[in-house]
C-alpha positions in Angstrom: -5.6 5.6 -37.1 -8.4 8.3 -37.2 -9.7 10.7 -34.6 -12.8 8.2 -34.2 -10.7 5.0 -34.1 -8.6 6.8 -31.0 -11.7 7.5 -29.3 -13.3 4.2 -29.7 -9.8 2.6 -28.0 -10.4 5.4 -24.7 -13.7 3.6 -24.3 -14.0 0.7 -22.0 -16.2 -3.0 -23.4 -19.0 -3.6 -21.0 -16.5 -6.5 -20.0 -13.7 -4.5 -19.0 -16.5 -2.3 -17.1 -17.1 -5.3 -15.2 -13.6 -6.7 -14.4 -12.6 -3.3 -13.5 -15.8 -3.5 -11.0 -14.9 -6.7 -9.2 -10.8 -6.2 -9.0 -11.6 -2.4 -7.8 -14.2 -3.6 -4.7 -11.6 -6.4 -4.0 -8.5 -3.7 -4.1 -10.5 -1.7 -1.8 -11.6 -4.4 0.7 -7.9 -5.0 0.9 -7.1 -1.7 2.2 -9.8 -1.3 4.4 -8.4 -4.5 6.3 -5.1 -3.2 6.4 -6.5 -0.3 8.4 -9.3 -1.1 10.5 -8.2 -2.8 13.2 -6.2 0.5 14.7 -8.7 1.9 16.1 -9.7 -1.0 17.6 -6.6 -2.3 19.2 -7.1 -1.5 22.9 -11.0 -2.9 22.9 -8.9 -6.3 21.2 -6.3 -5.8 24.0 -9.0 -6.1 26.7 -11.1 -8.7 25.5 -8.6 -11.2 24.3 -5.8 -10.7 26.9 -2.8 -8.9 25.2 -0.5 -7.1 27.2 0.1 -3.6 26.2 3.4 -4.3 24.3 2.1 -7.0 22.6 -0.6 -5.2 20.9 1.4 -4.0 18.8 2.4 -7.5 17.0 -2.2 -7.7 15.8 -0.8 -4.8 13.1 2.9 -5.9 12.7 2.7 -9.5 11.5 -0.1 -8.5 9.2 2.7 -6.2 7.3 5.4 -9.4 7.6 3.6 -11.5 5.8 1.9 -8.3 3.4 4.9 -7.0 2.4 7.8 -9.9 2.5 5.8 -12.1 0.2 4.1 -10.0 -2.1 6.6 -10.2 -4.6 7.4 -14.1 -4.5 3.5 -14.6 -5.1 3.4 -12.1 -7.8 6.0 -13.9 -9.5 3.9 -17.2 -9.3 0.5 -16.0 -10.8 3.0 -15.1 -13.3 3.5 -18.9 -13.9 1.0 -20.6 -12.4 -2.4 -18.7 -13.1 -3.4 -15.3 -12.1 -7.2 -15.7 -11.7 -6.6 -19.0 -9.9 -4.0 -17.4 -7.5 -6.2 -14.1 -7.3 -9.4 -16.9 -6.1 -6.8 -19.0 -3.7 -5.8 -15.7 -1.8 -10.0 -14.3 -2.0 -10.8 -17.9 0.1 -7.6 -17.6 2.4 -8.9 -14.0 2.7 -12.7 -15.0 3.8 -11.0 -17.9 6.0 -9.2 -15.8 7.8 -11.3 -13.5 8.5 -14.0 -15.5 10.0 -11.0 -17.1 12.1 -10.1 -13.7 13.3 -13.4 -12.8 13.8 -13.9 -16.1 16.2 -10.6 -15.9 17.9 -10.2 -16.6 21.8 -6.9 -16.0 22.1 -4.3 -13.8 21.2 -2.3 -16.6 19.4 -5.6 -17.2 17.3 -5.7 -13.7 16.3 -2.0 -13.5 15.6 -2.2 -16.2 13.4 -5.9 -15.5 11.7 -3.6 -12.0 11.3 -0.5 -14.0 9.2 -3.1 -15.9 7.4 -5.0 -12.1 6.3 -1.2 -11.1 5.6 -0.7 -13.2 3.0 -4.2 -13.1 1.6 -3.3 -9.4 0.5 0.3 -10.3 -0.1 -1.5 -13.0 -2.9 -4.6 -10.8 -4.0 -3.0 -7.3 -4.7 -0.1 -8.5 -7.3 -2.5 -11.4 -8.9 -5.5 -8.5 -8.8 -3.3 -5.9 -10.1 -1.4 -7.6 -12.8 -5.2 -8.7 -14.1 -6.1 -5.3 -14.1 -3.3 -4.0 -16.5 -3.4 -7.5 -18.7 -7.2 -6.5 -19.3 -6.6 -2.8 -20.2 -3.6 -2.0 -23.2 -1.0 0.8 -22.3 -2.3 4.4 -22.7 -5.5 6.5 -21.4 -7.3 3.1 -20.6 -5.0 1.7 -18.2 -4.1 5.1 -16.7 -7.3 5.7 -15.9 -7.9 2.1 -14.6 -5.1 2.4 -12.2 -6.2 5.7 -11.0 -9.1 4.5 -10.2 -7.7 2.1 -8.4 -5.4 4.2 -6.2 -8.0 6.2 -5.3 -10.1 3.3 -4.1 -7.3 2.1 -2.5 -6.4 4.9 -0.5 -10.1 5.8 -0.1 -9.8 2.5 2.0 -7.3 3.1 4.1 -9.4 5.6 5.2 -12.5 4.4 5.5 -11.0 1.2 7.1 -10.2 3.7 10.3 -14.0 5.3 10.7 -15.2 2.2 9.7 -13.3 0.4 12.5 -14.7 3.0 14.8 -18.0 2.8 14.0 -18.2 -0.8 14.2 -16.0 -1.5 17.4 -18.2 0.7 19.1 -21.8 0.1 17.4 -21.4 -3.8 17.5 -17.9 -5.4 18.6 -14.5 -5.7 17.3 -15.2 -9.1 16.2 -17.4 -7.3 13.2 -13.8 -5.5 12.2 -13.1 -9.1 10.8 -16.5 -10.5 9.3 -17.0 -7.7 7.5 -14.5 -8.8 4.8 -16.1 -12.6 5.1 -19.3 -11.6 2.8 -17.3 -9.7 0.9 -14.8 -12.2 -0.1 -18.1 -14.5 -1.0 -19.2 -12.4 -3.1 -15.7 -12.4 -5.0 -16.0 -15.8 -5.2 -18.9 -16.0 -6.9 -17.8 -13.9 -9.6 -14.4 -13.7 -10.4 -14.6 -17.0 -12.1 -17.6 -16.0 -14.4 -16.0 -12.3 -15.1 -11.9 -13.1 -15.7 -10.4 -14.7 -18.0 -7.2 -17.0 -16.7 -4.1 -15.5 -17.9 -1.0 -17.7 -17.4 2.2 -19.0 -19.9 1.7 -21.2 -22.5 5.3 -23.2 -21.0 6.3 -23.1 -17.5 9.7 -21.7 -16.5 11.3 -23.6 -13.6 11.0 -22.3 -10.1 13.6 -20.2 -8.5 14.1 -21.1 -5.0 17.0 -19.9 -4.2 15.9 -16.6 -5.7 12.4 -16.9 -4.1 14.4 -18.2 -0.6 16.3 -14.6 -0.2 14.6 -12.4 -1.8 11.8 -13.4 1.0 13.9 -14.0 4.1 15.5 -10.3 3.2 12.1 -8.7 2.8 11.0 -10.0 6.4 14.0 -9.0 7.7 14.0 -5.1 6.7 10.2 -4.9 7.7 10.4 -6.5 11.3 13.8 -4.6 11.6 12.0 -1.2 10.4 9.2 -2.3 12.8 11.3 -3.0 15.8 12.8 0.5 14.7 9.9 2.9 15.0 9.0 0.6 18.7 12.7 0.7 20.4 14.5 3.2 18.1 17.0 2.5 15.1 20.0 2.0 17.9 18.0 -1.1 19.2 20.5 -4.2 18.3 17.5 -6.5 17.4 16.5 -3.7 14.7 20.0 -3.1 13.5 20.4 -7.1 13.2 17.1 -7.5 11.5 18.2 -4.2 9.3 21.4 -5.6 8.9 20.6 -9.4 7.6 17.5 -7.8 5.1 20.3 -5.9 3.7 22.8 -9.1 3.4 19.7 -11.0 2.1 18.8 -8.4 -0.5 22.2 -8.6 -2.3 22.2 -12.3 -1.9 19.2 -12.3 -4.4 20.6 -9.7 -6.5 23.5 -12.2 -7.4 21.4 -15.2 -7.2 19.2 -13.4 -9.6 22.5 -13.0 -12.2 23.3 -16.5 -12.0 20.2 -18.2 -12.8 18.7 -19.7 -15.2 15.0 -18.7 -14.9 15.2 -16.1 -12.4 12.6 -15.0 -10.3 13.0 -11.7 -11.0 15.4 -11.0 -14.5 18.0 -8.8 -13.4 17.4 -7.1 -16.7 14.0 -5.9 -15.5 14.9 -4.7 -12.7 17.8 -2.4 -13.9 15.2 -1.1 -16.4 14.9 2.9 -15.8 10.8 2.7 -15.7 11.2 -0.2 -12.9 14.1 1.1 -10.4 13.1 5.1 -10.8 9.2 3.9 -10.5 9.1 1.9 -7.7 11.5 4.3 -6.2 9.1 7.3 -6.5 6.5 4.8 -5.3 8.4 4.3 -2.0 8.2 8.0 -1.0 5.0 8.0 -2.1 3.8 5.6 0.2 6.5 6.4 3.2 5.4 10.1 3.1 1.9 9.9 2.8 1.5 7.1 5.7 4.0 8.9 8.0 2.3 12.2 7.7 -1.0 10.2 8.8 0.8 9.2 11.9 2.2 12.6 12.6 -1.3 14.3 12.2 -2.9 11.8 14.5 0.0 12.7 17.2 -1.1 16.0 16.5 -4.9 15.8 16.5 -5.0 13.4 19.7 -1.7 14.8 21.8 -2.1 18.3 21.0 -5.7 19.4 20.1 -7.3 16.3 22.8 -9.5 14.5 19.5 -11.1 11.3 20.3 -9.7 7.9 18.1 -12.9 8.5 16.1 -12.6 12.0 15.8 -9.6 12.0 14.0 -10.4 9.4 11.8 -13.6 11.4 11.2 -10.9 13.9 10.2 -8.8 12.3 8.0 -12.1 11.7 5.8 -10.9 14.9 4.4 -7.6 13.5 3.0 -9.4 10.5 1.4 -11.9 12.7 -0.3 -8.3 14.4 -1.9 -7.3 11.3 -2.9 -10.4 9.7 -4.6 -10.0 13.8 -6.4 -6.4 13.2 -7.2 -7.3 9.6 -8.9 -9.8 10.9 -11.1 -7.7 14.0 -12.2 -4.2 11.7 -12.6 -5.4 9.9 -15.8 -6.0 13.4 -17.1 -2.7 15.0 -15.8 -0.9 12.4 -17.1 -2.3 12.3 -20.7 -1.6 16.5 -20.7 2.0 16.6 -19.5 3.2 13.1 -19.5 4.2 11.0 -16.9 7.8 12.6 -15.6 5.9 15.9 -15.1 3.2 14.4 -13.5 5.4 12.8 -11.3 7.0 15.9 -10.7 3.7 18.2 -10.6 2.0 15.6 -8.2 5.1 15.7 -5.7 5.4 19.1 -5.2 2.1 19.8 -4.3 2.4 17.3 -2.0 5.5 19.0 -0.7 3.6 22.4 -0.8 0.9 21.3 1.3 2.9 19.0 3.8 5.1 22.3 4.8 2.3 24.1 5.2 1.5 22.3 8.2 4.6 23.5 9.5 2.3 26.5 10.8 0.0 24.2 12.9 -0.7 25.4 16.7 -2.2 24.4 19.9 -5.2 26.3 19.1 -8.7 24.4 18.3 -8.9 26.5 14.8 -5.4 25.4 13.4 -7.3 22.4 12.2 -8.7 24.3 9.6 -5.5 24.4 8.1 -4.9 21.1 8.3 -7.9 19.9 6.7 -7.2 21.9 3.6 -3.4 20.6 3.5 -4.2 17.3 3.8 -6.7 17.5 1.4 -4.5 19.1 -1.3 -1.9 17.4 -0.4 -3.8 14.1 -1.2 -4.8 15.3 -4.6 -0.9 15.7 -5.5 -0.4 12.1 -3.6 -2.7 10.4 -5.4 -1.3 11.7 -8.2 2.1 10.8 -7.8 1.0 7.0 -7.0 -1.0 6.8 -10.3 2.0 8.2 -12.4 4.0 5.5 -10.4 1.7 2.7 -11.5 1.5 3.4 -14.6 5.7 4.0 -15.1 6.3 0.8 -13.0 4.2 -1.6 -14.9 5.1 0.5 -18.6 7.2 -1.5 -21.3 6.9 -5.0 -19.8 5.1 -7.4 -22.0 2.0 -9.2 -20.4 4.2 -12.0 -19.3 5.9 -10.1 -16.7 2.9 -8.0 -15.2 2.3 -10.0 -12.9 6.5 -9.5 -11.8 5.7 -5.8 -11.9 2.5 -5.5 -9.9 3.9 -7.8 -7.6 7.5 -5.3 -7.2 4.8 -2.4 -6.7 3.2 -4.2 -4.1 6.1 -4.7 -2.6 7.3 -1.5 -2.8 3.9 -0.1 -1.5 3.9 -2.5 1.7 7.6 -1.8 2.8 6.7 2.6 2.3 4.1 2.1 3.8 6.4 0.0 6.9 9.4 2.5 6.6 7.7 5.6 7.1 6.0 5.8 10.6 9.5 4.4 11.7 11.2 6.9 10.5 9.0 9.7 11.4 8.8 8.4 14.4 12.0 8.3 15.5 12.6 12.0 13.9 9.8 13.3 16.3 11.1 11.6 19.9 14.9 12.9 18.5 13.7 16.6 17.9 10.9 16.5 21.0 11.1 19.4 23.1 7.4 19.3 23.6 5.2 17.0 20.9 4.1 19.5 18.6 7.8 20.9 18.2 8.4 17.3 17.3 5.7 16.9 14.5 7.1 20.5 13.3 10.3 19.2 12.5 9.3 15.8 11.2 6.7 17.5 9.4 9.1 19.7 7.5 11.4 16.4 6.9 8.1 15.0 5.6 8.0 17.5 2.9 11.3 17.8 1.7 11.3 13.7 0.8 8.4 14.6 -0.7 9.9 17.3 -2.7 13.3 15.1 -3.3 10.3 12.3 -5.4 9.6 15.7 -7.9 13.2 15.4 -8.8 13.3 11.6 -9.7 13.9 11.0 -13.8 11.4 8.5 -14.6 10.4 7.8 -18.5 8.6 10.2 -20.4 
């Protein structure tokens, strides 16, 4: 191949500009909804009725149904379509929304909330699985998916002022229809811009496999949820805990034995798979968590306002929409274990740095600049993850490996506040001694991802 022909493959068709345009705004709308109700949760709590402890069930069966059947659905645009499940889960989307949007009750909402859940837990595999079948392995699809994580945690950003802004502009209600015209618009143009992508021959379904590997997902996440509410001594955590575990290795040997298996065991013993979407986990778990901790810190210790601090954490998506433009680079200069690496220890770096924070009003200074580095090396990290989780696997299976990172993004993303949590109310003397400590663990499971031996 000669210098030109390489350079001619690094350029995107004025088709691929356009998918990329449509899955990108849809990836983004995705986690803008996954975020934008927080802010709003006591104004919901008033109007509709919820008690105090219930409130917290608006954000918690979202991530049920997000994260325990994200990979089941990848699976099936795998078999049965992926541009007609990625359309399905944009209408259930758009439905649900303006059901949420309506709602008079809080069982209306609650379930106008399931429904949203799994929406995402259908558009992000099926979305990101047509993303890496329309780019080839290499610069292309590096720098599709970094574009994509810095959208996508752009959004979770955003989705926080933009939360704020509307609850407090319009209503609360808006929170929800603002993803209806949206999802419309989706609609209109997926089937015009992408191309269906699905086997020639239909494997069998695995229920058994899709059955477990479910039931154990739900499981760990409500048992991590009840965790970072009651603590991880609470008996109905430990049970939930307990039976995702049981379920898990249920799969794993259901897996073995069949004949079309959900998910090959052969896949997932692959290095690029299990050291991936393990580095993809502390991504996500660290990042998240460290959110939480900040806004403990901003609200409890510094007195900020809800919207003031999400006016602050603007900062830390600006780092991340730097850190996915620079990861395609970084990863075609050093390669993708040393991007890994590189990403994760700035993270680190900047996360420990925090460790200096005070009670006085100019500490936030500092935070502002480590949160902003420290999304730069984030975003980073989740780029080199992408691109090492869905590496090696023919076209066949991406919609298996989008749907694993997906899966592995939703339950980091479940585990971590938990688990932060519960290191700040152990190590509490006063709450800023508590984010200290939590901070520091923070950084050292951020250090422990620059260690993890992915593929070249």
């Amino acid at each position: 191949m000669t210098v030109l022909d390489e350079r001619m493959t690094d350029r995107m068709s004025s088709r691929q500009r356009l998918v990329l345009v449509l899955l990108l705004g849809s990836q983004f709308m995705l986690a803008v909804d996954f975020s934008i109700l927080n802010v709003a949760l006591p104004v919901i709590g008033a109007g509709l009725g919820f008690g105090l402890a219930d409130l917290q069930w608006v954000a918690t069966t979202f991530a049920l149904a997000a994260a325990g059947f994200s990979l089941l659905f990848g699976r099936i645009a795998d078999l049965f379509g992926r541009r007609r499940l990625f359309l399905a889960g944009m209408a259930l989307l758009g439905l649900s929304s303006l059901a949420g949007g309506l709602a008079t009750s809080p069982g209306m909402l609650l379930a106008a909330r399931v429904a949203q859940g799994l929406a995402t837990a259908v558009v992000t595999p099926a979305g990101l699985s047509l993303l890496t079948t329309s780019f080839p392995e290499g610069p292309l699809r590096a720098r599709a998916l970094g574009l994509n994580g810095a959208l996508m945690s752009a959004g979770f950003t955003s989705g926080a002022i933009l939360g704020g802004l509307l609850t407090e502009l319009l209503s609360w209600r808006w929170a929800f229809y603002v993803n209806v015209p949206v999802a419309l618009a989706v609609l209109v143009a997926a089937p015009v811009v992408l191309a269906e992508s699905r086997p020639d021959r239909r494997p069998r379904m695995d229920v058994l496999g899709a059955v477990t590997v479910t039931g154990g997902l739900l499981a760990l996440v409500y048992g991590l949820t009840r965790a970072g509410e009651h603590g991880f001594a609470d008996p109905v955590a430990l049970a939930g805990l307990a039976a995702g575990a049981v379920l898990l290795v249920a799969f794993w040997f259901a897996e073995k034995r069949a004949v079309a298996p959900l998910v090959p065991v052969a896949v997932l013993a692959r290095p690029s798979v299990k050291w991936g979407n393990l580095a993809g986990l502390l991504a996500f778990a660290t990042e998240t968590s460290l959110v939480f901790l900040m806004t403990l810190y901003l609200q409890k210790v510094l007195g900020y306002s809800a919207l003031a601090t999400g006016l602050a954490f603007g900062v830390l998506g600006l780092g991340t929409v730097v850190g996915g433009v620079l990861a395609p680079r970084v990863l075609a200069r050093v390669g993708l274990r040393k991007a890994l690496a590189t990403g994760f220890a700035l993270q680190a770096a900047a996360t420990a740095s925090l460790a200096l924070l005070g009670t006085a009003p100019g500490w936030i200074w500092l935070l502002l600049a480590a949160t902003f580095a420290g999304g730069i090396g984030n975003m980073v990290a989740i780029v080199a993850f992408m691109v090492t989780a869905t590496s090696g696997l023919p076209d066949s299976e991406q919609g298996l490996a989008t749907g694993l990172a997906t899966m592995t993004q939703q339950v980091g993303i479940t585990m971590g506040i938990p688990v932060m949590s519960a290191v700040v109310t152990a190590a509490m003397g006063s709450v800023l001694q508590g984010v200290i400590v939590a901070v520091l663990v923070n950084a050292a499971l951020a250090l422990a991802g620059a260690f993890i031996r992915v593929a070249r």
